[in-house]
Phi, psi and omega in degrees: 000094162286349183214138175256146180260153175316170175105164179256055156262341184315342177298285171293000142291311172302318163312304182307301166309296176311310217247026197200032167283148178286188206263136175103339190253116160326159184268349180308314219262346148289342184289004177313301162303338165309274155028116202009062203234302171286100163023163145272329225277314200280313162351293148314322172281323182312317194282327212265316189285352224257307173311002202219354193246123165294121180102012179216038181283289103054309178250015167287327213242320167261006169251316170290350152267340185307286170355000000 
């Protein structure tokens, strides 16, 4: 993913991303286009949906170190 769209899809882009990680790579290490584009507000929602989705605990844990 080279370019993120404005707006509040940044949520549901990072979801998207986080539930379609290939295998071996962390989520930390894809947010690169994110990188100071996102909210705390959107943070928080990001941290909250992620925590509440079976299977994504994990990149839940690398999105809250990404932060």
């Amino acid at each position: 993913m080279n370019e993120v769209s404005n707006g509040s899809n940044y949520v549901n882009e990072l979801l998207k991303i986080a539930r379609n990680l290939p295998e071996n790579v962390t989520l930390g290490e894809v947010l690169a286009p994110f990188e100071g584009k996102l909210s705390e507000r959107d943070c928080v929602q990001v941290l909250g949906l992620m925590g509440q989705e079976e299977g994504l605990t994990m990149c839940s844990l690398y999105f809250l170190e990404w932060m």
